[in-house]
N, C-alpha and C positions, 0 to 999 in steps of 0.2 A: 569615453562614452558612458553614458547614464543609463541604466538599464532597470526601468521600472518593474520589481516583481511579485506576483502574487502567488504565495506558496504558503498554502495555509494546513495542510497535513503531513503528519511525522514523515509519510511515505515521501510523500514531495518533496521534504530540504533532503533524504536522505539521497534523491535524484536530485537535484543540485548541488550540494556539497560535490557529488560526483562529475558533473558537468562544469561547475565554479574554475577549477585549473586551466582550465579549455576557453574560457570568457578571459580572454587577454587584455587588458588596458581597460577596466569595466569596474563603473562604481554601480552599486547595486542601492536600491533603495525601495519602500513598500513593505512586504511583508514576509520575512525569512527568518531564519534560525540564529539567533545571535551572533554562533561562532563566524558567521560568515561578514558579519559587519556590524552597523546599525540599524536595524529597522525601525520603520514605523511603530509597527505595533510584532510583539510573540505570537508566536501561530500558539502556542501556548492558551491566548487569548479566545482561538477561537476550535479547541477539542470538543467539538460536539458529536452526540451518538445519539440518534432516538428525537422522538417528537419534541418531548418536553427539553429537551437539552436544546433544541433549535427553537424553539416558541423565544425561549428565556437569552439566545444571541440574537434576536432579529433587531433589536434596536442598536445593539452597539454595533451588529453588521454594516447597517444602514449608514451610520458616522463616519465606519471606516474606510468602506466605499466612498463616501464623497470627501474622504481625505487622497485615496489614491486617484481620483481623478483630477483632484487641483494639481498634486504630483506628479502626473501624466502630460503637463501642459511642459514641463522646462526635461522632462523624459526623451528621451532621442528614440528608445524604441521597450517595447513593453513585452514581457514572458510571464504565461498565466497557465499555472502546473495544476493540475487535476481540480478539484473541487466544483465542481461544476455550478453547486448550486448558487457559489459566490460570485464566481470567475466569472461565468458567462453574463449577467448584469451587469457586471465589471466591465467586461469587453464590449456591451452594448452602450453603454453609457461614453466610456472613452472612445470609441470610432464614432458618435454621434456630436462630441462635442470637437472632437480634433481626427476627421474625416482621412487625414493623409500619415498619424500616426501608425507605423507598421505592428501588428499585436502577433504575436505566434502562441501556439497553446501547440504545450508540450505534454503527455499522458493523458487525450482526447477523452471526454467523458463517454463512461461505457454505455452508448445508445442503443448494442446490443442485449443489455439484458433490459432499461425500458428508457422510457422517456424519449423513443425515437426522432421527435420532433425538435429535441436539442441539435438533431446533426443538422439542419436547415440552419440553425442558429451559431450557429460555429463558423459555417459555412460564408455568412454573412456579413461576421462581426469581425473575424480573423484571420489574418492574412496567410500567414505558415500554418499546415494543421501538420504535426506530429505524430506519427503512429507508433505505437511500441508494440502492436500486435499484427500477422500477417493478413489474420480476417477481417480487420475493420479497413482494407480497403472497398470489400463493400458497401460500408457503411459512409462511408468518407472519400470520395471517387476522388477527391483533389489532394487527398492523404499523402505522405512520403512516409513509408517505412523506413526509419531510423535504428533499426534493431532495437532490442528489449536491455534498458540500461540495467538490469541485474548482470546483464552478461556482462558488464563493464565494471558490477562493484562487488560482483563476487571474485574474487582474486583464487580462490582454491575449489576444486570441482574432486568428490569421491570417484575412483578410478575401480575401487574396489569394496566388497560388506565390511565396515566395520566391526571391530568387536571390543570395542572400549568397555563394556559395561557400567556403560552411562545414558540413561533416560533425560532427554530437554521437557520442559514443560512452558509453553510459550502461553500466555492470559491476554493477550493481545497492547495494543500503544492506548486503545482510551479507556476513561476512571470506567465505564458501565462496563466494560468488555472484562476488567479484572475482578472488577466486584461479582459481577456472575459467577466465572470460572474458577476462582481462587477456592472457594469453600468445596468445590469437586477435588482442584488439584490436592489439598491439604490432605484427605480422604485418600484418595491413588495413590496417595507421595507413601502411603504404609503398605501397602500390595507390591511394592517395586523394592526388590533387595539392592537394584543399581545403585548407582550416585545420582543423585537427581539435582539436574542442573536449571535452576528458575532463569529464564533469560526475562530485565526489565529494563525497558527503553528507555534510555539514558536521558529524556525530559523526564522524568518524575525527579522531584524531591526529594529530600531524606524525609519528610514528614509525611510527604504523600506516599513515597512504599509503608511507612510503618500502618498509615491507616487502610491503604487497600489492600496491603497483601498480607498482615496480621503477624504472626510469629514464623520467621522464614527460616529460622534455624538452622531445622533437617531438608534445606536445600542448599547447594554450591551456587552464589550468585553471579549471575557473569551478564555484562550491559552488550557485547559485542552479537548478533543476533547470530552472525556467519561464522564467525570462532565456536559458539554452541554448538550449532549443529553439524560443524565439521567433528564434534568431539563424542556428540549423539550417535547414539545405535538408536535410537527408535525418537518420534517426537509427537507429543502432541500438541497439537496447535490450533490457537483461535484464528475463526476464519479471516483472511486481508492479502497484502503483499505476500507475508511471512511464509504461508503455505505454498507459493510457487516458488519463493526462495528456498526453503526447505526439499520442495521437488527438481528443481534445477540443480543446489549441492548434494542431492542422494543420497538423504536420510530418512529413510523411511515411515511413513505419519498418519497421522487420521486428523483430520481437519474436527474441529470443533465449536460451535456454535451455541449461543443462545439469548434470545432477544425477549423485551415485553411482548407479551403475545397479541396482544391486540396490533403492535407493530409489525412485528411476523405476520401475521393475518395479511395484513395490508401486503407489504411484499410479498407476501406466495401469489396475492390477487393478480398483481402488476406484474412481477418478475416471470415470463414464461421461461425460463432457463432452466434444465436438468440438471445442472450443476451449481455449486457456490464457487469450490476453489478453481481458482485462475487455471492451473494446470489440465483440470481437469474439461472446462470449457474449453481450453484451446482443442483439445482433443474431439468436444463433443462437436466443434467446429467440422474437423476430418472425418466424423461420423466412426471414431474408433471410439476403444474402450476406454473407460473412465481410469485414470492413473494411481485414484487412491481411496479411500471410503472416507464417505463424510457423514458423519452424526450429526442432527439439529435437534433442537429444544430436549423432550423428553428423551431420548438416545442418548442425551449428554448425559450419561449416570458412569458410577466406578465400572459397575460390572459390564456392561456395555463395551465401554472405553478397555477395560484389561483385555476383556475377548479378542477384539481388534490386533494388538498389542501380541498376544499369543497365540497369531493364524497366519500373521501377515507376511508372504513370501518377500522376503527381503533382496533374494536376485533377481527376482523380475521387476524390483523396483527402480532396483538402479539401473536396469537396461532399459527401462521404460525413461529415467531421469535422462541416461547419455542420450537419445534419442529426439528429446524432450529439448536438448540445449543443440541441438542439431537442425531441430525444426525453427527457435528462434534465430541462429545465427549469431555471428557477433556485433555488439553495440558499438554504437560508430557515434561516439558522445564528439569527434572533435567534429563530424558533421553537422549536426544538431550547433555546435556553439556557432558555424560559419553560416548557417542559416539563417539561426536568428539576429548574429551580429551584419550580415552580409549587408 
């Protein structure tokens, strides 16, 4: 079977690589992560953050979309992983020209925090919708909760506080997320007598850590996101996946953010959510308490950041995390493959 894909963020192959085992007898084609075949085009191609990074993709978007749709014609069935703002013109465009091709979109875009009017479009365009959270069955009445594939690729869950005496410091998977944070972390990386362990997404280069992340020295480098923070007593981390990964394995953290503000601006306008990190929305779902502190823009300072770091009850975090992997359940990825392959 031919199985057209469109997966165009780090988070997304790292949700396929995990579901890939599971897709038996399946050639994959589109847009994925090298190790998994050949693709079309590197999701590499399309790391975008921020206005000006999407102004300056919108033409080669445009190409590569009407590459995946002539590939959609000899495709047997099509899986379209998060990015909403690709995907779903994707999905419109491919059920408009091949009406009876089956499309599943697997990590729903989050209509919850805006763009509501995407879930009509989802709705419309695709056939399987995918849940990885238990509250967007509201949002998505024709949804299947498939459990949350972290449960599936985290392999080790903390059972008890660590005390490694070791600090992670996570800068996030795109170039503007590191370039922010980096000149913070370098700064905190001297207030922390730990070991401080830089964890960097194993897409960058050797050329591209030397230019974003500058002289890495006096940190211990480690690519594995999940090995880090099983080895962390405490983590700081840019807001994304990384923070509910960090809260599901029970390492204690403060989420950390910071964006052009004029962009910020725009999202605080749109975005009605209490929360950024994933864990902590699931919560504000339940109407319980928030799981972790999040810092945004000016918050993002050292001393800020240390205080957090030196208040933080660390055994109600991990009973908040075992609680936390309780409430998701376990991921049911050979579901998901019989789905879409079905």
């Amino acid at each position: 079977m031919k199985l057209l894909v469109s997966a165009l963020e780090p988070s997304s192959n790292l949700h396929l690589k995990a579901l890939y085992p599971h897709l038996e007898n399946v050639e994959l084609c589109g847009i994925f992560d090298e190790s998994l075949g050949d693709p079309l085009y590197s999701p590499k191609a399309f790391s975008v953050m921020g206005i000006k990074d999407v102004i300056g993709k919108i033409f080669s978007a445009k190409e590569a979309m009407a590459e995946l749709v002539f590939l959609a014609r000899d495709a047997d069935k099509v899986l379209l992983i998060d990015a909403p703002a690709f995907n779903l013109p994707l999905a419109k465009k491919i059920k408009e020209k091949y009406p009876e091709k089956e499309i599943s979109y697997y990590v729903l875009p989050k209509v919850w925090a805006w763009k509501k009017k995407r879930a009509a479009k989802v709705d419309a365009y695709c056939d399987n919708l995918l849940s990885i959270f238990p509250f967007e069955k509201q949002f998505y009445p024709r949804s299947t909760y498939v459990g949350n594939p972290l449960m599936d690729e985290i392999k080790t869950f903390k059972d008890k506080v660590s005390q490694n005496n070791k600090i992670a410091f996570l800068a996030g998977s795109r170039k503007s997320e590191v370039r922010s944070l980096m000149p913070i972390y370098h700064e905190l990386r001297q207030k922390h007598k730990e070991e401080a362990i830089l964890v960097i997404p194993p897409h960058f280069s050797d050329e591209e850590i030397e230019e974003l992340y500058g002289n890495i020295s006096k940190f211990t480098v480690i690519k594995n996101t999940h090995e880090a923070l099983l080895q962390a007593d405490f983590a700081y981390v840019c807001s994304g996946t990384a923070t509910l990964e960090c809260s599901l394995i029970g390492t204690p953290m403060v989420l950390v953010f910071v964006a052009n503000k004029l962009e910020y601006w725009i999202g605080r306008k749109f975005v009605k959510l209490k929360h950024v990190g994933l864990a902590n929305i699931i919560y504000d779902f339940q109407e319980k308490e928030a799981m972790h502190t999040e810092l945004l823009q000016d918050e993002v300072n050292v001393e800020r950041m240390y205080e957090v770091y030196e208040n933080i009850d660390k055994d109600k975090f991990l009973e908040r995390s075992i609680e936390l992997r309780e409430e998701l359940g376990k991921s049911r990825l050979k579901d998901v493959a019989e789905i879409i392959l079905k």
